[in-house]
N, C-alpha and C positions, 0 to 999 in steps of 0.2 A: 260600400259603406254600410255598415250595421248599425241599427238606432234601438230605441228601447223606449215604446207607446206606452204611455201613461195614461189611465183616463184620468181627466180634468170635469170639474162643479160644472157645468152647462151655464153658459155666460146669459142664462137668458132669461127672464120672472116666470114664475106658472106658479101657476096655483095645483097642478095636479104633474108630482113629481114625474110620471112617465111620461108625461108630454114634453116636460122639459129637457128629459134622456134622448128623446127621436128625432130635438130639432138640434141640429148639426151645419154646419157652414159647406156653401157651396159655390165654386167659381162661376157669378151666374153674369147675366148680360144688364139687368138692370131690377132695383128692389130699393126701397123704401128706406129701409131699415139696418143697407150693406155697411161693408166699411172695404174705401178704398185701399187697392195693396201695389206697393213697388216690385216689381223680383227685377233681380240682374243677375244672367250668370257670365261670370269670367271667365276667358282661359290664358293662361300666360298671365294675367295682369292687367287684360284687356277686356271690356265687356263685349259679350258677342253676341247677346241678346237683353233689352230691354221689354219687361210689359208692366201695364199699370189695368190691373182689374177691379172688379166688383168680387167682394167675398159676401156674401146674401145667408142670413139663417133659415132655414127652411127643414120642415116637417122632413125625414126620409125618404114618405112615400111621395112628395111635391115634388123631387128631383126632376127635369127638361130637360133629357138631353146632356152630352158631356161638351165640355174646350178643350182643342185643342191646338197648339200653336205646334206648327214645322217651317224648319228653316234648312240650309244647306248651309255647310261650314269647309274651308279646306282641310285635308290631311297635313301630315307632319306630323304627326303629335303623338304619341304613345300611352294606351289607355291600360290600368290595370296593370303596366312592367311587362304588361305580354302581347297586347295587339298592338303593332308598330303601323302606322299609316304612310304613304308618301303623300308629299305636298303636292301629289297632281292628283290623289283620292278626292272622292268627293264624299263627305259624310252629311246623313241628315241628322236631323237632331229634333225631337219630337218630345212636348211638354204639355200632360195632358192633369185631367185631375182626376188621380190615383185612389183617392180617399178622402172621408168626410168625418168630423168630428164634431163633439161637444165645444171645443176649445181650440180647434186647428184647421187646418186644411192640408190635403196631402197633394203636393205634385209629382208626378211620377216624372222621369228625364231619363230618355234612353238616346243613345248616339252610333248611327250603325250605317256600315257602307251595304253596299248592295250583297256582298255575301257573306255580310258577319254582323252578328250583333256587339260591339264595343265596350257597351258600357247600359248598364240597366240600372237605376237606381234610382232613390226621393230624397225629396225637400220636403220638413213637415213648417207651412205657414203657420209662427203663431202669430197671431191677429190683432194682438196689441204692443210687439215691441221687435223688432229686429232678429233677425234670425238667419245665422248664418252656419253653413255647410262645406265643407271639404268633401267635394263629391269623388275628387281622385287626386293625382301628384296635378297641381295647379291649376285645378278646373274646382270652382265656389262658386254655390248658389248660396245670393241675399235674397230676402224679402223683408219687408219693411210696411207701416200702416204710412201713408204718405202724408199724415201729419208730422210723419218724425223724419229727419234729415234724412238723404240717402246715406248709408256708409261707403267710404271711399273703398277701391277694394284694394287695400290692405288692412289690415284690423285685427283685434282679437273678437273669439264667439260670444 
């Protein structure tokens, strides 16, 4: 999936504009000041991973550290019209954070068996409304602020 990065106003007061430009949002573990986030990604129809995090504003150079969430998932499923899986593959699936912005949060989502990479690609969180992806034929990443309902996964973007 190909996107098109926009920068966005910095969600955040300063009084001295560069400062407001270098604080950016960061999947962190705990902050004052975060705003909690839903993701779900589906495949088929089904959700195959739930997380609910911390999105923290922080200075660039305050960055701790990266998240990263790994799971295992079965084959079956055919990624991109060209990597075909069997239902006795085991694929991991690896959901780290990719990218930091004034206005967003980038998760990166890559899905790969042991001698291939399947599928490499983002989710960009925005952090105040719903946000959904068509990361391949049936496989959507939502994210959501958890003040606002989960979307079911069917839906428009």
């Amino acid at each position: 999936m190909l996107g098109v990065l926009v920068a966005a106003r910095p969600a955040f007061p300063s009084s001295d504009s560069q400062q407001g430009e270098d604080r950016v949002w960061y999947w962190f573990e705990d902050c004052t000041d975060g705003k909690t986030i839903g993701f779900n990604l589906s495949l088929d129809g089904k959700i195959i991973r739930h997380l609910e995090f911390l999105a923290c504003p922080m200075e660039r150079t305050d960055k701790r550290g990266t998240h990263e969430e790994s799971f295992f998932i079965v084959g079956g499923h055919t990624f991109q019209d060209e990597y075909h899986t069997k239902s006795t593959d085991k694929i991991t699936v690896d959901i780290w954070e990719a990218g930091a912005d004034p206005g967003d949060l980038i998760l990166g989502i890559a899905f790969a068996t042991k001698e291939q990479i399947l599928l490499n690609t983002a989710h960009i969180v925005k952090l105040d409304k719903v946000s959904r992806f068509d990361l391949d034929r049936g496989l959507v990443a939502r994210s959501y602020p958890l003040n606002v309902k989960a979307p079911s996964t069917k839906g428009s973007r």
